[in-house]
C-alpha positions as CSV (number, residue, x, y, z in Angstrom):
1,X,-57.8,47.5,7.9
2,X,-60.3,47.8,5.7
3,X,-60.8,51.7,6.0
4,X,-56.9,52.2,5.0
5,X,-57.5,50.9,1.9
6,X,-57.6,53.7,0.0
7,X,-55.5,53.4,-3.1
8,X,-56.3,51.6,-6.0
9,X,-53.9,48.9,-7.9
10,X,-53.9,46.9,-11.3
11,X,-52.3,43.5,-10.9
12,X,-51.2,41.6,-14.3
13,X,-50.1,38.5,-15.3
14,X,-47.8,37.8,-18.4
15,X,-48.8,36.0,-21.1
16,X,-46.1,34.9,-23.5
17,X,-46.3,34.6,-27.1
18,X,-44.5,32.9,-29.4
19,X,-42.8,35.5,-32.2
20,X,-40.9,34.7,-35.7
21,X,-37.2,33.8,-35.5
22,X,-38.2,31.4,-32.8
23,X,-38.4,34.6,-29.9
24,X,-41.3,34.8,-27.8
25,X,-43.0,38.6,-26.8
26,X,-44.0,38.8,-23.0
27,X,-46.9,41.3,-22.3
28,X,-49.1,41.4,-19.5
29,X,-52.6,41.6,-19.1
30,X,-55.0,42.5,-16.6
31,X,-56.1,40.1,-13.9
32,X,-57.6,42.4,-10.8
33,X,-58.2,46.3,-10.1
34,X,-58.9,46.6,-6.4
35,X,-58.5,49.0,-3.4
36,X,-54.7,48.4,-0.9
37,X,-53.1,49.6,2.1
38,X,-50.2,51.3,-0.1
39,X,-47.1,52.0,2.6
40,X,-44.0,53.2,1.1
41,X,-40.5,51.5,2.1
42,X,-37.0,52.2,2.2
43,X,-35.7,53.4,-1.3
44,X,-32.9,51.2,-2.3
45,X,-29.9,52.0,-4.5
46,X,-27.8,49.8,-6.9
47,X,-25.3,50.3,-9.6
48,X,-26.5,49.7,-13.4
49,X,-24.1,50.7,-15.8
50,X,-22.3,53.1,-13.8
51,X,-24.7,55.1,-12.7
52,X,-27.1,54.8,-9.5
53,X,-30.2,53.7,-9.8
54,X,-32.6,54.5,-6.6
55,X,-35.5,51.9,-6.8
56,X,-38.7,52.4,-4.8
57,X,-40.5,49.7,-2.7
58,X,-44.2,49.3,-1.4
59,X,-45.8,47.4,0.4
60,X,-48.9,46.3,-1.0
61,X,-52.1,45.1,1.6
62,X,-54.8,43.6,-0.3
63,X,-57.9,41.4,0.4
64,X,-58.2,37.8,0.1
65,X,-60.4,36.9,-2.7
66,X,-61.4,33.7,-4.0
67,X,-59.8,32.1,-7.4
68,X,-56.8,34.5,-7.1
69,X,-53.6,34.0,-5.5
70,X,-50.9,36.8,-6.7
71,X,-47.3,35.3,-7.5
72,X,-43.9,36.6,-8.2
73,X,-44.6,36.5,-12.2
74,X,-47.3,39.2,-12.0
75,X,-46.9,42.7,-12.1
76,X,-48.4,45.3,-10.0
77,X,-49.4,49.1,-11.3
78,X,-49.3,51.9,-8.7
79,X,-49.7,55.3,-9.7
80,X,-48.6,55.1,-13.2
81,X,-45.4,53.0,-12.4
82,X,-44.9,49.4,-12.3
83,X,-43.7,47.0,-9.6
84,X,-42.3,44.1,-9.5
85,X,-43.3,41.3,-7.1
86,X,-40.6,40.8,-4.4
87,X,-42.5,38.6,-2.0
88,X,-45.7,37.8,-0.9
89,X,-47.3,36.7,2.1
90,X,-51.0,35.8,3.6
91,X,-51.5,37.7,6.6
92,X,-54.1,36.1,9.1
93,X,-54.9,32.3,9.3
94,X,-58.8,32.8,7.5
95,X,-57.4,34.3,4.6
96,X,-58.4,38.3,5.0
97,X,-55.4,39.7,3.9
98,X,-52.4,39.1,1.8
99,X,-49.2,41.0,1.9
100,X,-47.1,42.0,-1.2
101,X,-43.6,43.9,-1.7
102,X,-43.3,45.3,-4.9
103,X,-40.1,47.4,-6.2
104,X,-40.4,49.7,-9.0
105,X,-39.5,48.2,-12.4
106,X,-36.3,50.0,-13.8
């Protein structure tokens, strides 16, 4: 597994902040850079204001690591476009791996 790993990914987390008029500004900010298994999956379509939008999926493959665990919150970057966390799920009983499905942000 560990030889497929040959694309790199930024994970983020948001971090809200509180704006005036009583709003609150969600950025994201950088939590882990690290080497996947990328695989591409089917290509989705939906309708968004009339027109149809195709959305791309991944699924991510990414070490275990200690003091992280990735949630549906965080954002994952992938070639220059972001993904949103669909699901995740740890792959293995001693905690090697962990599985992630991201679909591109629209």
């Amino acid at each position: 597994m560990i030889g497929q790993m040959r694309q790199k990914i930024t994970i983020q987390s948001p971090v809200s902040t509180a704006v005036g008029g009583g709003g609150v500004e969600t950025t994201y900010t950088e939590v882990l850079t690290d080497w996947v298994e990328a695989r591409p999956l089917s290509s989705s379509r939906e309708l968004s204001e009339y027109q149809t939008v195709i959305k791309n999926g991944y699924r991510f493959t990414i070490r275990y690591r200690n003091g992280f665990t990735p949630d549906k919150s965080m954002l994952i970057v992938y070639k220059g476009k972001n993904y949103t966390v669909n699901s995740i799920e740890q792959v293995e009983e001693r905690q090697k791996y962990w599985r992630i499905v991201g679909v591109e942000k629209s």
